[in-house]
Every structure is written in structure tokens, then in C-alpha cells.
ZAFIMI-481788 format. One line per 3 residues: number of its first residue (from 1); for each residue x, y, z of N, C-alpha, C. Coordinates in pm, whole numbers, plus 50000, padded with zeros to 5 digits. Atoms other than C-alpha are relative to their C-alpha. Example, Ala and Ser with C-alpha at 12.3 -4.5 7.8 and 13.67 -1.06 7.14 Angstrom:
2
1> 50089/49881/50000/51230/49550/50780/50090/50120/50000 | 49918/49881/49994/51367/49894/50714/49923/50109/50073
***
This chain:
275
1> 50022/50139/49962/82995/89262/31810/50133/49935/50028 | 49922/50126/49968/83238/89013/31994/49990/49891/49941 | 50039/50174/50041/83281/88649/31875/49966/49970/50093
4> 50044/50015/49882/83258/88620/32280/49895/50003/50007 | 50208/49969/49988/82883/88772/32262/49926/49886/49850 | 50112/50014/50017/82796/88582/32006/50006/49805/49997
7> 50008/50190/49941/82916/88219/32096/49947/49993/50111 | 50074/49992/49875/82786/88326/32459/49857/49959/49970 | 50087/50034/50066/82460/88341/32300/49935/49850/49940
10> 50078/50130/50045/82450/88018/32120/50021/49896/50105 | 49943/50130/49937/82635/87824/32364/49813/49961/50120 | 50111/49939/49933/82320/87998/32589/49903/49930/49946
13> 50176/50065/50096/82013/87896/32330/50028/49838/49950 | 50020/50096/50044/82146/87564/32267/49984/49885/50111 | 50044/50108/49864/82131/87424/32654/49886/50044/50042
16> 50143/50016/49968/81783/87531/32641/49924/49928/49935 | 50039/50100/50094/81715/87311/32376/49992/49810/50043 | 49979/50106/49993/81611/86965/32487/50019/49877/49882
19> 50017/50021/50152/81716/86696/32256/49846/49931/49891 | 50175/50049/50043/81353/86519/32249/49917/50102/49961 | 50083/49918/50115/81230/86873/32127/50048/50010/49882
22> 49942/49994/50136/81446/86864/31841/50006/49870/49954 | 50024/50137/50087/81337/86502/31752/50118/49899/50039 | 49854/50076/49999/81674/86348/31869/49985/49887/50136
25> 49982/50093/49936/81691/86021/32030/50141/49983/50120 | 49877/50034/49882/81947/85988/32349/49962/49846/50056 | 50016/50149/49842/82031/85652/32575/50107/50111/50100
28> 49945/50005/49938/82212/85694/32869/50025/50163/50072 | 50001/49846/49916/82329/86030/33125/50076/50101/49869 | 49918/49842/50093/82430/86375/32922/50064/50036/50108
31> 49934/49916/49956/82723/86554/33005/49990/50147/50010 | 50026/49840/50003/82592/86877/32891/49826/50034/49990 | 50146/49976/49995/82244/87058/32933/50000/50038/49888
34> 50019/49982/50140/82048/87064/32612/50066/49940/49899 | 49923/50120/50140/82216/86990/32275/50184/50041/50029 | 49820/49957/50007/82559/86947/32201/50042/50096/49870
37> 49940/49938/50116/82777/87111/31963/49940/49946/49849 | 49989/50051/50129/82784/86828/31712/49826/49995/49964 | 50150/50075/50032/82374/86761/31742/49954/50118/49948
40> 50072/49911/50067/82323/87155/31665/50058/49988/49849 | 49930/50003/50107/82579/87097/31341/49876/49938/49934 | 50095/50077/50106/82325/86819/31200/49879/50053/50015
43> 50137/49937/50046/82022/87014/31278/50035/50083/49882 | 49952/49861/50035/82170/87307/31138/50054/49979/49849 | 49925/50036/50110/82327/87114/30823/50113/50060/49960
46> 49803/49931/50047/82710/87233/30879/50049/49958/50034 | 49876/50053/49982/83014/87128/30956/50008/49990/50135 | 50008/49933/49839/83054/87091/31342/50099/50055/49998
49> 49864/49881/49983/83414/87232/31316/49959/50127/49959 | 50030/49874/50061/83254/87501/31133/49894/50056/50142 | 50094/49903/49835/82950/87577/31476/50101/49993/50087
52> 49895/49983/49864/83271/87501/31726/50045/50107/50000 | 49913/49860/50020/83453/87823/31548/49888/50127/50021 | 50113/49899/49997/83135/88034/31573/49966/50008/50129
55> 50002/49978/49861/83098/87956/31949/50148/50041/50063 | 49881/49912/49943/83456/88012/32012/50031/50160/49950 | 49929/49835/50009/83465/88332/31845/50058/50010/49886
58> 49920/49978/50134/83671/88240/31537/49960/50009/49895 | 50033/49957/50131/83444/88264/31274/49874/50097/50081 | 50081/49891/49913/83260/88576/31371/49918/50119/49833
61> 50064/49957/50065/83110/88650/30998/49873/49912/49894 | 50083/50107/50049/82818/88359/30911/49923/50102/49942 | 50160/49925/50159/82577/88441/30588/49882/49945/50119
64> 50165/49965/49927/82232/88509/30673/49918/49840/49990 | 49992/50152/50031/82189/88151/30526/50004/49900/50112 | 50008/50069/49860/82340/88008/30847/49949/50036/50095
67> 50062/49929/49890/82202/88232/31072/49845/49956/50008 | 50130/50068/50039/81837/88108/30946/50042/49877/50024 | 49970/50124/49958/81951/87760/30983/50023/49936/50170
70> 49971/49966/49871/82088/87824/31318/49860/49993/50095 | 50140/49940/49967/81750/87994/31403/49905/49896/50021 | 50108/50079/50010/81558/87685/31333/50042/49892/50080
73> 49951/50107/49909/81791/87449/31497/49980/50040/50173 | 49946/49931/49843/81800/87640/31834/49831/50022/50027 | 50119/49982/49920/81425/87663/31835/49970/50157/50025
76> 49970/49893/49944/81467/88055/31835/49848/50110/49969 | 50111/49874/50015/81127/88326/31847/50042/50061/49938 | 49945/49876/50050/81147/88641/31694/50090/50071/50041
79> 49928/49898/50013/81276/88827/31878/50162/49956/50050 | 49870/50092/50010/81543/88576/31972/50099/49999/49911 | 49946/50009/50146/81607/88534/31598/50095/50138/49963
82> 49900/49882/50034/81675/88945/31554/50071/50014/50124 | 49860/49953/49917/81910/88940/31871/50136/49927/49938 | 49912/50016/50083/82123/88694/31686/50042/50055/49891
85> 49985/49908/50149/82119/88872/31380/50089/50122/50051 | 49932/49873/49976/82174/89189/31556/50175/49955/50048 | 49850/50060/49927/82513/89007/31750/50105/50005/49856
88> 49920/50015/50152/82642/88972/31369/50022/50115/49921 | 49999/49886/50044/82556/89270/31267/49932/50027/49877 | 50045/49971/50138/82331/89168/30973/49826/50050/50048
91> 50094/49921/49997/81961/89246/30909/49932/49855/49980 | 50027/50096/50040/81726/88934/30957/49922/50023/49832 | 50000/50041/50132/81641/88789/30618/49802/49981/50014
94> 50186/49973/50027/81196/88834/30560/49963/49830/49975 | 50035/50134/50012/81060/88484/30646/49812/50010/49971 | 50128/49965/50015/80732/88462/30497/49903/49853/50066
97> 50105/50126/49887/80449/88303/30755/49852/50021/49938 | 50105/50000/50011/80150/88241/30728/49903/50036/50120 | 50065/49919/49869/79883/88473/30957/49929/49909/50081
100> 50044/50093/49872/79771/88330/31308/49806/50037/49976 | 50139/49970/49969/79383/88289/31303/49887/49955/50127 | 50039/50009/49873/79387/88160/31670/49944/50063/50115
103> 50017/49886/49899/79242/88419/31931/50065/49963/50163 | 49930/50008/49804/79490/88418/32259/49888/50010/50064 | 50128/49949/49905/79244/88383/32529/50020/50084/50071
106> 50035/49910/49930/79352/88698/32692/49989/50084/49897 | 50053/49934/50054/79278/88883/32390/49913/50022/49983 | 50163/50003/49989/78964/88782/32385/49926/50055/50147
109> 50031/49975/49884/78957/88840/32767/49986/50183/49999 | 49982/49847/50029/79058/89217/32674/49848/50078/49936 | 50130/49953/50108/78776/89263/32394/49925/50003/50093
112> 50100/50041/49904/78515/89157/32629/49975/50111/50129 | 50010/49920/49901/78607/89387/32866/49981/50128/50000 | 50045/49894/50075/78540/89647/32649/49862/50030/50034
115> 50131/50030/49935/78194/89713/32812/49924/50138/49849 | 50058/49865/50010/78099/90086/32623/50045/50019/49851 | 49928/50039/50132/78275/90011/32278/50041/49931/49884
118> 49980/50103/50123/78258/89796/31970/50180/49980/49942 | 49857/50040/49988/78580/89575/31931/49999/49905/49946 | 49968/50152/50055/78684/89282/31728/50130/50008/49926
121> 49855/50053/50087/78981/89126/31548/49975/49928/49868 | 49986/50070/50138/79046/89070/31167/50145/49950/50009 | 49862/50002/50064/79297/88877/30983/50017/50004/49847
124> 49979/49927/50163/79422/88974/30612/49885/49975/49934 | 50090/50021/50116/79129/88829/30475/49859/50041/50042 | 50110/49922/49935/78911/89047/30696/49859/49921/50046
127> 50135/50130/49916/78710/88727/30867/50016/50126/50153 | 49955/49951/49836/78615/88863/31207/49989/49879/50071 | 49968/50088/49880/78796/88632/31449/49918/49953/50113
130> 50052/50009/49888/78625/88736/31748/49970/50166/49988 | 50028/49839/50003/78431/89048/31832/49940/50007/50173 | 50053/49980/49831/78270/89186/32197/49841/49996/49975
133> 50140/50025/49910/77890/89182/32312/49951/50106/49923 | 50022/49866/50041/77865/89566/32155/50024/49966/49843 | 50002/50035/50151/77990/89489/31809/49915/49907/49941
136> 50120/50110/50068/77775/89162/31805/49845/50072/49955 | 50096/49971/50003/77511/89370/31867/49989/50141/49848 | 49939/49890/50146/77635/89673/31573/50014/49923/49876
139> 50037/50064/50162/77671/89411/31337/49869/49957/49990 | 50106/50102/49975/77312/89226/31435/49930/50036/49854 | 50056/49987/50143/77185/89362/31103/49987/49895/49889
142> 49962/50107/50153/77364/89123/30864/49965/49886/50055 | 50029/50145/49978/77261/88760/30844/50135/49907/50053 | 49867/50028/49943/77615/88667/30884/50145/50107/49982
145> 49904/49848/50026/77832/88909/31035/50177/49961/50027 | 49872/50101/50003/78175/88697/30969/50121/50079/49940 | 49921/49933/50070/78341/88902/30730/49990/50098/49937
148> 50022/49828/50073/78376/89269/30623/49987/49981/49870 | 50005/49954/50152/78398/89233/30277/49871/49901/49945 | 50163/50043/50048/78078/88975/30264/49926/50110/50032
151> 50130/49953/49901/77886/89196/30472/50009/50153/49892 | 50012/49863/50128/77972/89502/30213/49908/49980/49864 | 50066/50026/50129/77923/89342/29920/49902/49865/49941
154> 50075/50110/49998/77723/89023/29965/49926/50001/50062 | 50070/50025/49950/77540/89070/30218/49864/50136/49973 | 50087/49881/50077/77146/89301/30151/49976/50110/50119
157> 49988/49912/49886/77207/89474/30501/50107/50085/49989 | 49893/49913/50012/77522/89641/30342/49979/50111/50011 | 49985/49860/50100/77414/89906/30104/49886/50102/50112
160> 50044/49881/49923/77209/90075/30403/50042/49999/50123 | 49890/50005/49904/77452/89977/30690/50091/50082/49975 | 49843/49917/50047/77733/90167/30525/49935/50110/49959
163> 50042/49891/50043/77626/90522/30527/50070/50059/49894 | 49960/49985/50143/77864/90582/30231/50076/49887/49974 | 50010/50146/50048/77834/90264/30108/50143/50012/49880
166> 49924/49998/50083/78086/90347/29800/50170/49996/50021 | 49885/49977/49931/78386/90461/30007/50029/49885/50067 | 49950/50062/49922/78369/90210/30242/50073/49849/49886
169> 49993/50115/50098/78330/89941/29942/50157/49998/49971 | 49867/50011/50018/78667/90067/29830/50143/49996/50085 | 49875/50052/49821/78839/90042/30177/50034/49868/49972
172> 49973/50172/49997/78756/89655/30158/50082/50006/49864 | 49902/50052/50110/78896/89659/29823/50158/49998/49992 | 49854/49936/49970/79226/89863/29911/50026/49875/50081
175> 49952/50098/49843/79262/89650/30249/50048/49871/49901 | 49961/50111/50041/79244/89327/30051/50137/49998/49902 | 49915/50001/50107/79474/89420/29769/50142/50064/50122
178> 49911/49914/49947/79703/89571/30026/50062/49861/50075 | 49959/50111/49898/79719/89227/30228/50048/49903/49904 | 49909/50121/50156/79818/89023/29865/50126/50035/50013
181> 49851/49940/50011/80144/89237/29929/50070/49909/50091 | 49968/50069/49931/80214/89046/30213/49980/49836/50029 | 50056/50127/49962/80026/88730/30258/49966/49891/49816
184> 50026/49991/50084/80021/88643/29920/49979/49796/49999 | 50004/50142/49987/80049/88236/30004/49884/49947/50102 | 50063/50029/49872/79766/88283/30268/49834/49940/49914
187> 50088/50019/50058/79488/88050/30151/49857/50074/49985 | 50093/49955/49956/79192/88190/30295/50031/50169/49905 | 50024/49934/50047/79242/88542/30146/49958/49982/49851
190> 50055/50046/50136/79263/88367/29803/49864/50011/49991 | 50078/50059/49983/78980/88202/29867/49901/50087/49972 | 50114/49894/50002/78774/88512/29966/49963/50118/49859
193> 50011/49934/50133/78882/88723/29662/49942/49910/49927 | 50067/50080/50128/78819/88476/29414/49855/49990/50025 | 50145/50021/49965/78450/88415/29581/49971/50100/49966
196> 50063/49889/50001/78417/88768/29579/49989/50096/49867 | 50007/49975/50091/78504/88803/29239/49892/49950/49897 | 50067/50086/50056/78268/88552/29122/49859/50046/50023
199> 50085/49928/49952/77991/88713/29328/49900/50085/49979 | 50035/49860/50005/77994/89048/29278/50038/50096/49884 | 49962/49911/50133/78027/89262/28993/50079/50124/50043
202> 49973/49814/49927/78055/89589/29248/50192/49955/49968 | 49918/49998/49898/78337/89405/29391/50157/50006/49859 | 49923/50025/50138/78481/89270/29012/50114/50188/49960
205> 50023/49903/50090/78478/89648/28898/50121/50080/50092 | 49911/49896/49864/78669/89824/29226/50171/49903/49964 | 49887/50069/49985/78929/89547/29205/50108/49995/49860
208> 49966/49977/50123/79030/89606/28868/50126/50161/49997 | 49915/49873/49938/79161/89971/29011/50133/49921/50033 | 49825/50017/49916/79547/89990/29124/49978/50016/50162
211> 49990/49994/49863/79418/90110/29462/50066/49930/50103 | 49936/50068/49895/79620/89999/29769/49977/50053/50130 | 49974/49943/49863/79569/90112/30147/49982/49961/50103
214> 50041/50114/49821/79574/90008/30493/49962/50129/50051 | 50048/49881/49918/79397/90249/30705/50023/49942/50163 | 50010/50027/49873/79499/90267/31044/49877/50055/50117
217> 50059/49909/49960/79225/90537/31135/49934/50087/49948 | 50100/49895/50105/78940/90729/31000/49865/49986/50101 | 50089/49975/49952/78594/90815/31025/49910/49897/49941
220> 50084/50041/50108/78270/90608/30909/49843/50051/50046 | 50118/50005/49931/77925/90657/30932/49908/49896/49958 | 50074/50123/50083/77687/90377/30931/49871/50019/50077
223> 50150/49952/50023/77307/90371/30961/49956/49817/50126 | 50035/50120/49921/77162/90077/31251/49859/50012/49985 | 50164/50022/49991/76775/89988/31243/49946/50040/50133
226> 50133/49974/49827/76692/90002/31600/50075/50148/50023 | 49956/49853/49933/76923/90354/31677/50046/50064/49911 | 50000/49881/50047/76979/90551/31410/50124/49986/49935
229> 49829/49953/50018/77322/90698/31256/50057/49998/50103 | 49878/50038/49924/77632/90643/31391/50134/50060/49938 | 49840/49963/50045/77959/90850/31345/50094/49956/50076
232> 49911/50099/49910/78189/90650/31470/50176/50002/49949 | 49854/50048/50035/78589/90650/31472/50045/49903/50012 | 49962/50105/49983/78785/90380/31436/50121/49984/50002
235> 49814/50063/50006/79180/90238/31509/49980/49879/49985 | 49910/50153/50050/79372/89951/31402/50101/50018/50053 | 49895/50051/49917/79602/89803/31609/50067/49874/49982
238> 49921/50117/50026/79865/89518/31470/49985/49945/50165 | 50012/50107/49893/79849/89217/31752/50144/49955/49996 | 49845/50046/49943/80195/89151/31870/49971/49846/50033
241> 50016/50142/49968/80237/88753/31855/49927/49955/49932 | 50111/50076/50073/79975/88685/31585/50002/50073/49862 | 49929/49937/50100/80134/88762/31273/49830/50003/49938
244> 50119/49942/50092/79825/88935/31045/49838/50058/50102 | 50138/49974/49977/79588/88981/31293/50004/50167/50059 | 50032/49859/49990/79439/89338/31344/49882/50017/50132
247> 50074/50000/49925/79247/89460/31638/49912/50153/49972 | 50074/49831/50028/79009/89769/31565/49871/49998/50090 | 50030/49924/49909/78847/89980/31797/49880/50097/49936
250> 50061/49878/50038/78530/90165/31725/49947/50076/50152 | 50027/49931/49940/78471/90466/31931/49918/50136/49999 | 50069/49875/49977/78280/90790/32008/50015/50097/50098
253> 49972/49915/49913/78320/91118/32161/49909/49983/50152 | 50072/49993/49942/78201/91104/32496/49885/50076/50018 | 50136/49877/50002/77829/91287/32570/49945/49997/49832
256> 50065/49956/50163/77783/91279/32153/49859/49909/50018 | 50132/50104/50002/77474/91115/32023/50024/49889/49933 | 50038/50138/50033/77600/90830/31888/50094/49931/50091
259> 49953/50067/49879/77822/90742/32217/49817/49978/50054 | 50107/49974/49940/77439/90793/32347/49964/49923/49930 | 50083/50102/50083/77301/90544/32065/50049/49910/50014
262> 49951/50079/49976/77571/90305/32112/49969/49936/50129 | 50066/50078/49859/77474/90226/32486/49835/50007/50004 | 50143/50077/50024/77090/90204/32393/50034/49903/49942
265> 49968/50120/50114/77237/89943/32121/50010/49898/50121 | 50015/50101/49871/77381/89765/32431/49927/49979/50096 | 50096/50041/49934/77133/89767/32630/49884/49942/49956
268> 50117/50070/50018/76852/89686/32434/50063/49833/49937 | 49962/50182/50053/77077/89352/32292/50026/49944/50128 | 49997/50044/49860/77134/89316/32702/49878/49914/50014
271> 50123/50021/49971/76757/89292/32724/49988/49905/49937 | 50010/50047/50052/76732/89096/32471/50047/49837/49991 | 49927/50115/49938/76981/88812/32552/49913/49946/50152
274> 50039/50050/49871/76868/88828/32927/49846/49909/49979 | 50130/50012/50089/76461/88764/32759/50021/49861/49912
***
């Protein structure tokens, strides 16, 4: 790292900064685009002689401390945030967020387009966000098909939906206890454990275990009313831009019989809608 590269940088992220996005009142014409020196100092709560030496180059070793400070003054993304970091040479510092439970509308545009394949998005506390036309119709069983870990253990369409009802039970349990590691300030998961503790005895009894796991990929088999068994694989896919949310993918070999049960599923909930 240069002091050159990394005052280039700020001098860079701070004339993209208008000062009415950073709350700051101006009268009259600016000399410079974006903020000034001294206006990132008082966001930033430092010295301005101290940000002048960091854009010239002369102080070329700021704690992670300022660099987070920096970060917030400058308005900076992620991956914004670790290019500064990287310019310094440190390692950003673990800012704990709270998970997005917004659905981008081209994610949703994506799911949807999923014509032949059951698709939806969780977040840590395993609500489903949004799902496709095929999954609506794969969950249609449960009375409310909102959240994996109701629909296991609360809901009376579980225990013959889940062809091994026991295993899967302890997935939801792992998953949840696996997402306290991370999200541990995220209301909504609270929320759901504690309900689900209050609930369910199954759920009391599993949670009591040390178990922990995130599964990115496995097998399940689950049992549908109108078509039969279903062996079905499944992925998980982290969502880039939506800190916690998960996108999973159920699929089937092409020609099998439950790719072959899955498009009767959609079609007869086609019929059904169109009717």
C-alpha cells in the first residue's frame, strides 16, 4: 500500500458524497465536489489535521477504529468498505447487521421464472419470504405455509409431509441454533424460538441438544396428497446484497418419477388457479 493509493481513494469517495446526504447544511457556491476535508473530520469525529495527513499520505497506519468511522462518514458499501481496509492492509473489523427481509424485485423476477422447479427464499428465522407458483403449490398442504419450522412442528400437515419427519425436525432445529451464532440480535428469530418453545414439546426436547448445522445440500423425501412421494434434492444459495437471506432450490433428476409428479403438481394447481 501507498499513502498515494490510499488518500487517492478517499479524496475519490468523499467528492461523491453530497453534503445534504450526510445531513450537512451549505449556503452559497462550493469550491469542491462533495465534502470537504474538514466536513469528513466532523462526520468522522477526528482531527481534520489528522484526515489531511491520511489523504496526503503521511499518516499511512489508521486503527480499524478510524477506518469504521471513515466508512460511515464516506457513505461506503461493502465492498467499498473492504477496498479501504485492504489499501491499509488491515482486515475489516465484523459489523454486526441485522438480516434484509425485503425481496429485490428481480429476485423475485428470477424465482418465478423457475417454471419446472420449487424455489423460495428464507431468512435466519426460516420465514419464507417469497416462494414460486411450484412451491406454492408443494407446500398447499399446510394451512399456513410461512415458515419451515411452523410447518414441521406446528403445523398437522407436518408429521406426514416430511417423509422422515424426525430428521428433518432436527435440520430446523440445527438451522435455527446455527443462525443464533450469527444473528443473535435479530428479533424475529427470537421471537420464533421462544414461540416454538412454548408450543412444542418435540421442538423443546431437540433444542436442548448441542446440535449445530447449516446444510447447504442434501436429500429429503416428502409425501404430497394429490401426487405421491417425492425425492427431491435441494441447494442453498447465500443472496449477495441481502445479508441472511437464503435461496433454496428444490430439484429432480430429469425423466425420474418425482420430476414426473412435480409437473402434474403444477399443472393440476395451473388448473386450478385458471378454474
Amino acid at each position: 500500500m501507498t499513502g498515494s493509493a490510499l488518500g487517492e481513494y478517499l479524496r475519490t469517495a468523499r467528492s461523491r458524497v453530497q453534503p445534504a446526504d450526510a445531513g450537512l447544511t451549505t449556503m452559497g457556491r462550493r469550491r469542491v465536489a462533495g465534502l470537504r476535508r474538514e466536513e469528513v473530520a466532523v462526520l468522522a469525529g477526528m482531527n481534520t489535521d489528522y484526515y489531511a495527513r491520511l489523504e496526503q499520505g503521511r499518516e499511512r497506519r489508521p486503527s480499524p477504529q478510524i477506518l469504521d468511522a471513515l466508512c460511515d462518514a464516506l457513505q461506503l458499501n461493502d465492498e467499498a468498505r473492504e477496498h479501504l481496509y485492504a489499501l491499509t492492509g488491515l482486515v475489516p473489523t465484523r459489523r454486526r447487521r441485522l438480516p434484509v427481509d425485503t425481496i429485490d424485485p428481480s429476485l423475485r423476477q428470477l424465482l418465478h421464472g423457475f417454471l419446472h422447479t420449487p424455489a423460495f427464499v428464507l431468512n435466519p428465522a426460516l420465514d419464507i419470504l417469497v416462494a414460486n407458483a411450484l412451491c406454492e403449490a408443494l407446500f398447499s398442504p399446510f394451512e399456513h405455509a410461512d415458515n419451515l419450522a411452523h410447518m414441521t412442528f406446528l403445523d398437522q400437515a407436518g408429521s406426514s409431509f416430511y417423509g422422515q419427519w424426525a430428521l428433518s425436525a432436527e435440520n430446523v432445529v440445527a438451522s435455527l441454533r446455527h443462525a443464533t451464532g450469527s444473528n443473535a440480535d435479530y428479533p424475529r428469530l427470537k421471537e420464533v424460538i421462544d414461540g416454538l418453545l412454548e408450543a412444542s414439546a418435540e421442538f423443546g426436547e431437540l433444542w436442548r441438544r448441542p446440535t449445530v448445522r447449516e446444510k447447504t445440500r442434501d436429500r429429503k423425501q416428502l409425501v404430497h396428497p394429490e401426487v405421491g412421494q417425492l425425492s427431491i434434492d435441494y441447494h442453498t444459495f447465500d443472496v449477495r446484497g441481502a445479508r441472511g437471506q437464503q435461496l433454496v432450490v428444490y430439484s429432480a433428476p430429469p425423466g425420474s418419477a418425482t420430476a414426473e409428479r412435480l409437473s402434474l403438481l403444477g399443472t393440476l394447481h395451473a388448473d386450478q388457479r385458471r378454474s
